[in-house]
GUSEMAR-809094 format. One line per 10 residues: for each residue y, z, x negated of N, C-alpha, C. Coordinates in nm, 3 decimals, m for minus. Example, Ala and Ser with C-alpha at 12.3 -4.5 7.8 and 13.67 -1.06 7.14 Angstrom:
<pts>
m0.569/0.780/m1.319/m0.450/0.780/m1.230/m0.330/0.780/m1.320 ~ m0.225/0.708/m1.285/m0.106/0.714/m1.367/0.003/0.787/m1.290
</pts>
This chain:
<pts>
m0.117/0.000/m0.083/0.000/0.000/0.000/0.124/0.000/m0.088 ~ 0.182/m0.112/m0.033/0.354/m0.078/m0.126/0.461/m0.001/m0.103 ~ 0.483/0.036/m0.207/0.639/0.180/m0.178/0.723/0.099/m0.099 ~ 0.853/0.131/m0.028/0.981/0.091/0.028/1.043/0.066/m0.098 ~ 1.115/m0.037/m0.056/1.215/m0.046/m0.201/1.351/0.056/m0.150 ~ 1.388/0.046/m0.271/1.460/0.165/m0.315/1.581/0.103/m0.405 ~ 1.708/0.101/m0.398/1.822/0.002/m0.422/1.790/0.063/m0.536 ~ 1.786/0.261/m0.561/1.853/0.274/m0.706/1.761/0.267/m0.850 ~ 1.660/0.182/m0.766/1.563/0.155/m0.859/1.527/0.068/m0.917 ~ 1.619/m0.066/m0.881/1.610/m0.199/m0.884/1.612/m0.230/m1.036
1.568/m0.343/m1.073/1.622/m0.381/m1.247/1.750/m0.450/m1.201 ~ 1.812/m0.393/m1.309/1.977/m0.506/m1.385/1.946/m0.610/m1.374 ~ 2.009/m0.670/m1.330/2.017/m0.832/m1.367/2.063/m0.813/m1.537 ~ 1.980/m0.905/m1.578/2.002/m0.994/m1.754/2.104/m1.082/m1.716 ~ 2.190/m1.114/m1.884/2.209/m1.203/m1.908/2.105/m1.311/m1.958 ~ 2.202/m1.429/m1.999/2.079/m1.519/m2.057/2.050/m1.479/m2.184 ~ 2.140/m1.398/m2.253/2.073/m1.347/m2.423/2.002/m1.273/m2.381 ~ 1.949/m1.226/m2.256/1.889/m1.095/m2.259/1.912/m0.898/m2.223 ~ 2.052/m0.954/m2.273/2.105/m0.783/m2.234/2.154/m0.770/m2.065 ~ 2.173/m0.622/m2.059/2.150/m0.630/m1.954/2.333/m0.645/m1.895
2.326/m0.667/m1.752/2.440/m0.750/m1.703/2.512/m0.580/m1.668 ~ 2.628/m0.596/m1.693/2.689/m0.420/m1.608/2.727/m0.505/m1.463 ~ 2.686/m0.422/m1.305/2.723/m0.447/m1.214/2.779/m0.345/m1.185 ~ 2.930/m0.390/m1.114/2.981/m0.323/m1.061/2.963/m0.260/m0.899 ~ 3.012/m0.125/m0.914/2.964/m0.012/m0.776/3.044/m0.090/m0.648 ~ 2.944/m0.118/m0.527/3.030/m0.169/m0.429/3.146/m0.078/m0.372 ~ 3.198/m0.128/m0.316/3.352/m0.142/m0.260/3.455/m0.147/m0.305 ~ 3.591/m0.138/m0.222/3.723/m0.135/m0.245/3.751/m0.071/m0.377 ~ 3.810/m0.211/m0.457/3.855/m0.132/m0.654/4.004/m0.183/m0.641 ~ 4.097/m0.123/m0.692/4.261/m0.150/m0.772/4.193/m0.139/m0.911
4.155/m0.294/m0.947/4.178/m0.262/m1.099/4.038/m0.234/m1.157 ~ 4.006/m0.100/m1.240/3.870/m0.083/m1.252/3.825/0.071/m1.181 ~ 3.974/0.087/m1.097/3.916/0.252/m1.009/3.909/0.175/m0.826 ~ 3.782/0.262/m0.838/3.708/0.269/m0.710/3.765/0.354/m0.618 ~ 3.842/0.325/m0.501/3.876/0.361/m0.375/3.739/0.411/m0.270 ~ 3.809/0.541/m0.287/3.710/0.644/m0.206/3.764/0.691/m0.135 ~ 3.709/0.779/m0.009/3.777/0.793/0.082/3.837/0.944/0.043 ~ 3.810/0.983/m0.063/3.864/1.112/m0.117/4.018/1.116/m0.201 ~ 3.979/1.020/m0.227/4.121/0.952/m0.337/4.237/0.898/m0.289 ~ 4.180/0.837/m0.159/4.287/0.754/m0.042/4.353/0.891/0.013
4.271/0.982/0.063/4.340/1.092/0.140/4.383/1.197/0.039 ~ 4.398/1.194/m0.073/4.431/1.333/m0.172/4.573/1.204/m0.161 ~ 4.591/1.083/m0.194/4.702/1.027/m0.252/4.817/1.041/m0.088 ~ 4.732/0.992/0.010/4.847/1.007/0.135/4.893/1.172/0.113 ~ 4.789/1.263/0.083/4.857/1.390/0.148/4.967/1.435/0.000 ~ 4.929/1.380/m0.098/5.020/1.402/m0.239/5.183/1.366/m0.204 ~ 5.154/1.208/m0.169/5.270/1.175/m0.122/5.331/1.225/0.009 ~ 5.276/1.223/0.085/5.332/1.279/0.236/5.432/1.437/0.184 ~ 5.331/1.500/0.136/5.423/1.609/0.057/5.472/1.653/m0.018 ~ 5.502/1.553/m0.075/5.612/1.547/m0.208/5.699/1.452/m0.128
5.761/1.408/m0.033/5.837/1.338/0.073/5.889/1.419/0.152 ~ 5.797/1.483/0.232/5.845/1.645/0.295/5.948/1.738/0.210 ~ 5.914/1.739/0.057/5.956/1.856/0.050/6.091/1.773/m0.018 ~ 6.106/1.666/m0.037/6.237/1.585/m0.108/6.321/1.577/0.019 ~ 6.281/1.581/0.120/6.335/1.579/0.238/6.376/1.672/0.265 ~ 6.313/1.818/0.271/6.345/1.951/0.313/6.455/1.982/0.195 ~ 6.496/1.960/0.106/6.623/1.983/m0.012/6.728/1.939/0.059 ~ 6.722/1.797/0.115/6.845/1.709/0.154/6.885/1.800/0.262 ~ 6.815/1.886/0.337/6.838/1.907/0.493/6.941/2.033/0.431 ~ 7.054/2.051/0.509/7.186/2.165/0.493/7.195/2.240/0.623
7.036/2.316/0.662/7.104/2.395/0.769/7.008/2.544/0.777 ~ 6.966/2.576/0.883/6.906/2.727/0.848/6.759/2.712/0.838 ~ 6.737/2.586/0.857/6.581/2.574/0.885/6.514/2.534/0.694 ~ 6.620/2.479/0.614/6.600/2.447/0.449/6.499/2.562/0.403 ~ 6.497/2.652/0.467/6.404/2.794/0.333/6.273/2.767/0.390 ~ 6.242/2.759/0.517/6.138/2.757/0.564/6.060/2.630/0.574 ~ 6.153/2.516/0.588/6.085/2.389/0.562/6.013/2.398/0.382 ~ 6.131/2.440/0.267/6.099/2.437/0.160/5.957/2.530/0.092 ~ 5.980/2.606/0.172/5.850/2.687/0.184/5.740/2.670/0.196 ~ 5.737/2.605/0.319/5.598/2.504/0.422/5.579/2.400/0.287
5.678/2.335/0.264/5.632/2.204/0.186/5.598/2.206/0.075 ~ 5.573/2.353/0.021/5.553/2.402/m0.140/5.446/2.430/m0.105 ~ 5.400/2.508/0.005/5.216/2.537/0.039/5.149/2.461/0.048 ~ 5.226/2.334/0.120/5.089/2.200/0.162/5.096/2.172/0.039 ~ 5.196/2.149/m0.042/5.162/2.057/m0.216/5.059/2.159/m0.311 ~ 5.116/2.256/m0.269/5.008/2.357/m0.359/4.834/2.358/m0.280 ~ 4.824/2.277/m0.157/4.661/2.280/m0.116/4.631/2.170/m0.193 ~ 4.745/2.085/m0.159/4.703/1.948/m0.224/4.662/1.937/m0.354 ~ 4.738/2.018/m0.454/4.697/2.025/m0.597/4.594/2.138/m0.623 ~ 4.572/2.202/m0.526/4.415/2.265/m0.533/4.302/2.182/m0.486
4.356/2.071/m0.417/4.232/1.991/m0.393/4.171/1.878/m0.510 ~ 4.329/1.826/m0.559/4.329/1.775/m0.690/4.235/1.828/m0.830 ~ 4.244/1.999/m0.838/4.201/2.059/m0.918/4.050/2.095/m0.905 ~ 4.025/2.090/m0.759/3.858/2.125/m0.713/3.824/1.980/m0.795 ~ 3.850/1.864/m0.728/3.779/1.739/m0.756/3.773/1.694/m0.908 ~ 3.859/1.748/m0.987/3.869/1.775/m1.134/3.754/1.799/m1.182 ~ 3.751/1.922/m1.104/3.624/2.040/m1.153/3.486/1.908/m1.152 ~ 3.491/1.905/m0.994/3.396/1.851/m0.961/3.320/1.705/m1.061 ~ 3.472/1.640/m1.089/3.484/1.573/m1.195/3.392/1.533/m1.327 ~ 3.459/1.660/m1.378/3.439/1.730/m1.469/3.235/1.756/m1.529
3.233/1.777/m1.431/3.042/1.826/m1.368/2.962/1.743/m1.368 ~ 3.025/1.646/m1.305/2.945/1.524/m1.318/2.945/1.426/m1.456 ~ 3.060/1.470/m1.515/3.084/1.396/m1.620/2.957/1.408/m1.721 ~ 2.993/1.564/m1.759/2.906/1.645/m1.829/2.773/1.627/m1.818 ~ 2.705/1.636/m1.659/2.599/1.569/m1.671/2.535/1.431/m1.727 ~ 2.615/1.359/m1.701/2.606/1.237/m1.707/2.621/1.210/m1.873 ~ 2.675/1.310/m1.955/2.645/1.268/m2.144/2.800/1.217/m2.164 ~ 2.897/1.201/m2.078/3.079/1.104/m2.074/3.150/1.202/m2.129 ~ 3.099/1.302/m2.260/3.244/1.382/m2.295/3.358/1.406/m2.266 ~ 3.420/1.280/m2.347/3.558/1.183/m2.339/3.598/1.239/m2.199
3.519/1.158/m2.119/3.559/1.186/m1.956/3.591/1.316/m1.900 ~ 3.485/1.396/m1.976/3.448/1.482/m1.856/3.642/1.618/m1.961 ~ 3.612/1.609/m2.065/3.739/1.618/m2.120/3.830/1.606/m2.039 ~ 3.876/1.422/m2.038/4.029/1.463/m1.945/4.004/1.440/m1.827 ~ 3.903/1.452/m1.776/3.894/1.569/m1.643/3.979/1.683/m1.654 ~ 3.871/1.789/m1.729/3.851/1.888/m1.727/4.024/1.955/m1.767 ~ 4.138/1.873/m1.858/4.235/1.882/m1.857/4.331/1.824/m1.749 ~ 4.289/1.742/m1.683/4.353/1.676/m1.556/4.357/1.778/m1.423 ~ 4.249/1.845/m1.445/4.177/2.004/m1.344/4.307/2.079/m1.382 ~ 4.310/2.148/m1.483/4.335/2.239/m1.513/4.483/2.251/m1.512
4.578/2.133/m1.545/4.686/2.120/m1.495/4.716/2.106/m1.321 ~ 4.645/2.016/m1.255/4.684/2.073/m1.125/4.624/2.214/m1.070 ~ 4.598/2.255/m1.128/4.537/2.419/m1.068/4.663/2.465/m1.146 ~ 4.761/2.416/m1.233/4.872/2.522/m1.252/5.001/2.475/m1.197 ~ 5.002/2.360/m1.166/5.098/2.298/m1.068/5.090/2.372/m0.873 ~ 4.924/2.372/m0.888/4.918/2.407/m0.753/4.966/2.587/m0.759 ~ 4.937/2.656/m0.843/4.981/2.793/m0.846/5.106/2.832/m0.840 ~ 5.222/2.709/m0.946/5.353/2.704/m0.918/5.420/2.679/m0.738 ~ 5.344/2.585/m0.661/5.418/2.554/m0.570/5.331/2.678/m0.459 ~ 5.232/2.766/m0.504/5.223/2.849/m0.379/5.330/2.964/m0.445
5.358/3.036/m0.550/5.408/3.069/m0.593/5.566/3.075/m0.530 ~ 5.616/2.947/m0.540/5.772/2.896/m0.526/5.780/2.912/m0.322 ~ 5.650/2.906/m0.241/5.644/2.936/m0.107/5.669/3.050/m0.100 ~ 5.584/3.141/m0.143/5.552/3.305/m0.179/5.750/3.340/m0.182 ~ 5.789/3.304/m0.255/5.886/3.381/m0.324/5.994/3.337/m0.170 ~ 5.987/3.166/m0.212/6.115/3.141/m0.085/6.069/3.212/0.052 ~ 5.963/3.227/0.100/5.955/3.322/0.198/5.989/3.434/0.223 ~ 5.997/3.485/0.051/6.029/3.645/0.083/6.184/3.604/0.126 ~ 6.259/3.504/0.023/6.394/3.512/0.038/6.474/3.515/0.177 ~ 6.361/3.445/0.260/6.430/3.375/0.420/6.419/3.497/0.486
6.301/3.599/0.446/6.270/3.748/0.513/6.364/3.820/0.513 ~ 6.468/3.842/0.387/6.569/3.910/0.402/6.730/3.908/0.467
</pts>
């Protein structure tokens, strides 16, 4: 009886010298990075709130502390989500034998986990300020 085939088991396609062909991972690429649906939504919510909060500066009325506030927490989830997927990154890299990679990961992590600490930080504080 024959097994089911199994995609991740398939042989490479050769070239004609022989070596083997690199195929690229299906779907949506800019370039040589692969569009995921993790990457699409970390970049809308990056931007969405870093827009919010360029917005909440311009605004001159009583609502500025609390908008600026709000818009320092969502950027600070956002760059904790940045910093999880780092990690996560990072993990896979390592497994996988990609040093190099898993490296500036692992420094790509570690800066938004201190970006994200600054903007809960900068909420934290402007909140207290609007309290008083």
């Amino acid at each position: 009886m024959r097994e089911p085939v199994n995609d991740r088991w398939q042989v490479v396609p050769r070239n004609s010298d022989g070596t083997r062909r690199r195929v690229p991972p299906p779907g949506p690429h800019i370039g040589s990075l692969r569009l995921t649906p993790t990457r699409v939504t970390l970049f809308i919510a990056l931007a969405g709130s870093t827009l919010f909060l360029i917005y909440s500066i311009t605004v001159r009325d009583a609502s500025q502390i609390p908008m600026l506030s709000s818009g320092a927490a969502v950027l600070g989830i956002v760059f904790s989500a940045l910093a999880l997927a780092g990690l996560i990154g990072t993990y896979r890299a390592g497994r996988a034998g990609a040093g190099g990679r898993a490296m500036v990961l692992a420094i790509g992590g570690g800066i938004a986990a201190m970006i994200a600490a600054g903007c809960f930080s900068a909420a934290v504080i402007l909140a207290l300020v609007y309290r008083q």
